[in-house]
C-alpha positions in Angstrom: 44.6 111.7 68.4 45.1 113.1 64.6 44.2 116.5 66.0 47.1 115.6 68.7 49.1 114.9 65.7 48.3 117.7 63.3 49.1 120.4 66.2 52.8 118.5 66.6 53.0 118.5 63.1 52.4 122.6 63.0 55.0 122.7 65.3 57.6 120.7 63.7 58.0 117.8 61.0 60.7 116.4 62.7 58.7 115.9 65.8 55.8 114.5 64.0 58.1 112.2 62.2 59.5 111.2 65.6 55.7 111.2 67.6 54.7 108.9 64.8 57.9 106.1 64.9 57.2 106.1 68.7 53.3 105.8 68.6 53.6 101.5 68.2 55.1 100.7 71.4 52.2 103.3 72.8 49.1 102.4 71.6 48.4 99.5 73.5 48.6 101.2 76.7 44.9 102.8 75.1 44.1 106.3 73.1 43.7 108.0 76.5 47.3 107.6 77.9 48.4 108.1 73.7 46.9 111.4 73.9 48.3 113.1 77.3 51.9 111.1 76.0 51.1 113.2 72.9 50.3 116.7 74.7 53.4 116.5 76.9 55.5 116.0 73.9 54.0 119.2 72.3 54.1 120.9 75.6 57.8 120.4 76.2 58.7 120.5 72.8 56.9 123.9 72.7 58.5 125.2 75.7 62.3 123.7 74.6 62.7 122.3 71.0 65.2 120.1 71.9 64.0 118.9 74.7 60.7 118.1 73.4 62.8 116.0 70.3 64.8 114.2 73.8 61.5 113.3 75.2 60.0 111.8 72.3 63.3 109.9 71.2 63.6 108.2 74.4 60.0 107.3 75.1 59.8 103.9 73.1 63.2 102.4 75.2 61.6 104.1 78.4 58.6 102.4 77.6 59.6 98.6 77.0 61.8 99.0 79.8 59.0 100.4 82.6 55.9 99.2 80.5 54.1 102.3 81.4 53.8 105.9 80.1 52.3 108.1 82.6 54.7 108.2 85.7 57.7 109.2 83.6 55.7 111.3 81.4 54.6 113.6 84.7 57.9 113.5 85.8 59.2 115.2 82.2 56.7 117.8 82.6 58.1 119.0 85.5 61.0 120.6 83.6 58.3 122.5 82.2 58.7 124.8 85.1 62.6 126.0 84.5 64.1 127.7 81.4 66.3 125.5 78.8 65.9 122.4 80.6 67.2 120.3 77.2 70.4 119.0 78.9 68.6 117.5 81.8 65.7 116.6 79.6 68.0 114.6 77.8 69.5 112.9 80.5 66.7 112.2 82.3 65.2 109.9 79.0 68.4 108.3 78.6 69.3 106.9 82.2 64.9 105.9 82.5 65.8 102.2 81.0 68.5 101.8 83.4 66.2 103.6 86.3 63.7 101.4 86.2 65.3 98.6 85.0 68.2 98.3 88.0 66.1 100.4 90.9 62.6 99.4 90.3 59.4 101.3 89.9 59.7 102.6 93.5 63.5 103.1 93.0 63.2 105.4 90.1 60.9 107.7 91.3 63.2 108.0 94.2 65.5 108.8 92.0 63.7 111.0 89.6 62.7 113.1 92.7 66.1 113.8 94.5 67.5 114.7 90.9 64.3 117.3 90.3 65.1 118.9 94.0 69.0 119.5 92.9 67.2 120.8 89.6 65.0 123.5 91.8 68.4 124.1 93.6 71.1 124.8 91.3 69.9 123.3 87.1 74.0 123.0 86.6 73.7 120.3 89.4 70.4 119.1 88.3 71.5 118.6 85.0 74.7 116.8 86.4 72.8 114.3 88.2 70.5 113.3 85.5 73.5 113.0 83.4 75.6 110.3 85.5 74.9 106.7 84.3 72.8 105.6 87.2 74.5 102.3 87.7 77.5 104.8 88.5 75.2 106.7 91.5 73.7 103.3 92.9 77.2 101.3 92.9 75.4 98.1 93.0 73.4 99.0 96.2 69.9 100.0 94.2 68.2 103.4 95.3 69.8 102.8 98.9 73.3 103.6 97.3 72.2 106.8 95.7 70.7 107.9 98.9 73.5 107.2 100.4 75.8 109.7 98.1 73.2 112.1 98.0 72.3 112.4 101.7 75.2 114.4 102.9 75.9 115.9 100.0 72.7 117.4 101.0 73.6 118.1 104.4 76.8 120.3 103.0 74.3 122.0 100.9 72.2 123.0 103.9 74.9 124.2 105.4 77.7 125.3 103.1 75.7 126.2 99.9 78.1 123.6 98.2 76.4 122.3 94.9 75.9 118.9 93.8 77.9 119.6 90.2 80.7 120.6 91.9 81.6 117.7 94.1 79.0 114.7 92.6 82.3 113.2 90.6 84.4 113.4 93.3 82.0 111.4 95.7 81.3 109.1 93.0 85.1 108.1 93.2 85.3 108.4 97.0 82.7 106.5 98.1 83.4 103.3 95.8 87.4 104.0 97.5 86.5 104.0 100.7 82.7 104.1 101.7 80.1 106.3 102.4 81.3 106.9 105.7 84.2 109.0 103.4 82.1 111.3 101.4 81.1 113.8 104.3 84.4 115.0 105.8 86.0 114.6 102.5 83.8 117.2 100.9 83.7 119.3 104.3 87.3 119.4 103.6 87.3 120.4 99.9 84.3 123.2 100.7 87.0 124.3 103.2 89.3 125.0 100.5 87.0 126.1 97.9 86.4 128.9 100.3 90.1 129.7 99.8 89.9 129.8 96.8 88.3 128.6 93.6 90.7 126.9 91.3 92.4 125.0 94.6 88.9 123.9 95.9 88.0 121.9 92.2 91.4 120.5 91.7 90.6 118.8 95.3 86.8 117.9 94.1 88.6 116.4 91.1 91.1 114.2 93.0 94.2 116.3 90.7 95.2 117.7 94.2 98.0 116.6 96.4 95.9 117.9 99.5 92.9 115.3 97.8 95.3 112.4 97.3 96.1 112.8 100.6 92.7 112.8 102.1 92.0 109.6 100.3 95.7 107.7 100.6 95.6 108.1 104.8 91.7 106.8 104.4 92.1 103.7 101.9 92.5 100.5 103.3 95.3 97.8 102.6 99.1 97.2 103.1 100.8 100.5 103.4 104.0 99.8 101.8 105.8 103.1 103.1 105.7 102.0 106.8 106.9 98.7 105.8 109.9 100.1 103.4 112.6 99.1 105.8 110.8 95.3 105.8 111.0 95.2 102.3 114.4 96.3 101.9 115.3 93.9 104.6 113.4 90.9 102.4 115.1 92.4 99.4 118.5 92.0 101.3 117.9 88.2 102.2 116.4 87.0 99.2 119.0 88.9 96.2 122.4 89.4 98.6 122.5 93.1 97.5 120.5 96.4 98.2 118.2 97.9 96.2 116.8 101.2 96.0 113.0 101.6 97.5 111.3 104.8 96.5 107.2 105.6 96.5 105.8 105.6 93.2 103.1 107.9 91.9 100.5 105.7 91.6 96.7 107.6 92.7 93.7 105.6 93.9 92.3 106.8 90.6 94.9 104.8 88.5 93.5 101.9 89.1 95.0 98.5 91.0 98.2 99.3 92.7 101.4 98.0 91.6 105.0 98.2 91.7 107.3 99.5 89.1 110.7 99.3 87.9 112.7 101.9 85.4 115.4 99.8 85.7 117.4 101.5 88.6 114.9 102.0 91.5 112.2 99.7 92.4 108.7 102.0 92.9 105.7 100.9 95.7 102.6 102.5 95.8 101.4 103.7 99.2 99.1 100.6 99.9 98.7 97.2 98.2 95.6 95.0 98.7 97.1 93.1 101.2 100.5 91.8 102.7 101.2 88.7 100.4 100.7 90.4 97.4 102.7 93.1 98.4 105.9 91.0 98.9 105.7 89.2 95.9 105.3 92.3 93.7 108.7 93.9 95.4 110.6 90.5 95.1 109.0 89.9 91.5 110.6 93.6 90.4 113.6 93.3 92.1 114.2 90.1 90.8 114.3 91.6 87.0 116.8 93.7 88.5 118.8 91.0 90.3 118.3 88.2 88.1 118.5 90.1 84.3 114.5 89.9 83.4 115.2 92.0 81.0 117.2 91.4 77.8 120.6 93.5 77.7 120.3 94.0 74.4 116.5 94.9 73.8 117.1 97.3 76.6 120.4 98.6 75.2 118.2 99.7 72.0 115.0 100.8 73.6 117.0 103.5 76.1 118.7 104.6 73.3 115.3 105.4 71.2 114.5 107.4 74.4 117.7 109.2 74.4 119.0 107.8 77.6 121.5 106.0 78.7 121.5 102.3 79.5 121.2 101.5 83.4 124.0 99.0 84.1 123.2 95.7 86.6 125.5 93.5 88.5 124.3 90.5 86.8 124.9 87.1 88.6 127.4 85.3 86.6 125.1 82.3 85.8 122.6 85.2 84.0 125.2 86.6 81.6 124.8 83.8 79.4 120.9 84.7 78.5 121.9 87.9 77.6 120.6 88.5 73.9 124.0 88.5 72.0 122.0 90.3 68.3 119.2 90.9 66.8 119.0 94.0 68.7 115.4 95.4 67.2 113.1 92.1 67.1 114.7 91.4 70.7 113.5 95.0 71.9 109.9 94.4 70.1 109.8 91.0 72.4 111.0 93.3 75.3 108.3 95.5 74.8 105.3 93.2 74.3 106.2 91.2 77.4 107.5 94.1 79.6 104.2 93.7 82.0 104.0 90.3 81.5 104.3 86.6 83.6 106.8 86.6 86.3 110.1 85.8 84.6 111.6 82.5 85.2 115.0 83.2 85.8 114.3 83.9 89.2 113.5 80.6 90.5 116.1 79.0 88.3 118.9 81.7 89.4 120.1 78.8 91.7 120.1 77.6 95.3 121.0 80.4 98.0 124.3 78.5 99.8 124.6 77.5 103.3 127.2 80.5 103.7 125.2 83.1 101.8 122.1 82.0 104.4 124.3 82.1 107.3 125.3 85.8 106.3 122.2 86.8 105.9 120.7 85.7 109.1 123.8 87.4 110.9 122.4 90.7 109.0 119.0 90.3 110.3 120.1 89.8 113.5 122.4 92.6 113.4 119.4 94.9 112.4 117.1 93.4 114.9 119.9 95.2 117.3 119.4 98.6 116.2 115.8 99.0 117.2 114.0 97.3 114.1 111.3 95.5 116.4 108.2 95.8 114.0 109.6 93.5 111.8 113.0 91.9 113.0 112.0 88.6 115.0 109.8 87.3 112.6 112.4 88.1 109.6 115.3 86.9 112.1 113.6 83.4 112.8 112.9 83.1 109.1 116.7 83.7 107.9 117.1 80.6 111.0 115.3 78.4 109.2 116.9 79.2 105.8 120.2 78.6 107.5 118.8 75.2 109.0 117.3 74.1 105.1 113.7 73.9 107.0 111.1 75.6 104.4 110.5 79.3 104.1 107.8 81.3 105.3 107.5 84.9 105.2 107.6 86.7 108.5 104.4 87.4 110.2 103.7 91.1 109.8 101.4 93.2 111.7 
């Protein structure tokens, strides 16, 4: 073992000093496994300085982790066989904790080994694999869920020579969207475009294109809120006694939760919400800041004109006006600001009581509407605005 040592040390201080701070988690596994830990570390370290100083750095966390040296110690050796392998060294000793410790003994070597044949394949898409975070790769399904991504990915390799660093961020993203089911005529698609041409074909792998938005938007499961838009305005209609303005937002998949928007003219939906109920009360809860003045005049008087643009004016009800901040124009917009994605305002439910009239209108518009061909949505809505005109409770309209 001090020959071991004293041949690191010729090599490099740094490496000794590092050999030596990691030797105490080692020794117990005995001088025999000590000594082959120590000549791959020289071996790899010879062959790619920083990849032998990656090896050694990451050995005492792979160790308490796996509580054994020898299986990921042959599997770093097998970089020995490509040139610069530092970058995938590196990434390979930081993800080994999280290998073994969320895919099992088993699971990591699976792992290790379909990471080492991209490696053989392409080392840019080698060295992209061992660099994803593995939890990211598995998505919570253990080794099955990184087979899962890699299989066809392998399949379009095979076929289309596409490589794994080109689409494995992509698919990361797709598959936790919409399945695994997704990723294969997904990235058919985008090697389709690639072959048209180069910058188009990553934009799509990066989900920056329209043509990728697409893809995913028509696949992704929910309430799509653009084949409902004449529901909602027709809701809107019943519920505030005025029209409002119903355009698609630019919300992306990759944006996170959907949700609907106001800039204080136009009420924005994204394509899809998680499901119908939700949906409905995150129009009526917009439009009713609209409707209903959620907003303080006055804070949004002075924050439009910090933005250089002009104020949007509101047909307030009558019974609003009154809340409208009357001074104090700048602490009023910092209490604008701070709760402008906040709790549902208030003054909607305390707007007051919808009158038997104003009901009675309303279910005569439905019911006009349900004449011109609006059958998707029309007699539920219709026998809703009945029951408002009768004073039986509300319920919203059953929509397919």
């Amino acid at each position: 073992m001090e020959r071991a040592l004293e041949a690191l040390s010729a090599l490099s201080f740094v490496a000794h000093r590092d050999a030596l701070d990691a030797l105490p988690a080692l020794q117990h596994h005995g001088e025999d496994v000590v000594l082959r830990w120590l000549d791959a570390a020289r071996r790899l370290f010879e062959h790619d300085r920083e990849a032998g100083k990656a090896f050694i750095r990451g050995s005492r966390d792979a160790e308490k982790v796996s509580e054994t040296v020898l299986s990921w110690t042959g599997q770093a050796l097998a970089f020995l066989q490509w040139p610069a392998p530092a970058p995938a060294v590196e990434g390979f000793m930081k993800n080994l904790p999280r290998a073994f410790g969320s895919l099992g003994h088993a699971g990591e070597r699976r792992w290790a080994e379909i990471g080492l044949l991209w490696y053989s394949r392409h080392a840019e898409s080698g060295r992209a694999y061992f660099a994803a975070p593995v939890l990211d790769l598995a998505s919570r399904q253990g080794i099955t869920g990184i087979e899962q991504l890699c299989t066809p990915l392998e399949e379009l390799y095979e076929s289309r020579k596409l490589m794994l660093v080109t689409v494995l961020a992509g698919a990361v993203r797709v598959r936790n969207l919409l399945g695994a089911q997704a990723i294969l005529p997904w990235a058919a698609r985008g090697a389709d475009i690639l072959q048209s041409g180069r910058a188009r074909g990553e934009a799509y792998f990066r989900l920056e294109s329209e043509e990728s938005l697409s893809v995913l938007l028509d696949h992704l499961p929910g309430f799509r809120m653009s084949e409902r838009n004449r529901l909602l305005s027709l809701l809107l209609d019943i519920w505030y006694e005025r029209q409002f303005e119903l355009r698609e937002s630019s919300w992306s998949p990759e944006k996170g939760r959907p949700f609907v928007e106001t800039d204080g003219r136009t009420v924005f939906i994204p394509a899809v919400m998680p499901d119908r109920d939700e949906a409905i009360l995150a129009v009526l809860h917009a439009a009713g800041h609209l409707a209903f003045g959620g907003f303080d005049r006055a804070a949004l008087q002075t924050v439009f004109s910090e933005a250089g643009s002009i104020t949007p004016s509101w047909p307030l009800p009558s019974s609003c006006v009154s809340r409208q901040a009357s001074g104090k124009s700048a602490s009023a917009a910092a209490r604008f600001r701070r709760r402008l994605h906040g709790a549902a305002s208030s003054r909607i439910t305390t707007a007051g009581a919808i009158t038997a009239r104003q009901r009675s209108d309303s279910m005569a518009r439905i019911e006009s509407s349900a004449s011109c061909g609006v059958a998707a949505c029309t007699p539920s809505a219709a026998s809703s605005a009945r029951r408002l005109a009768s004073g039986t409770s509300w319920r919203w309209p059953q929509i397919s």
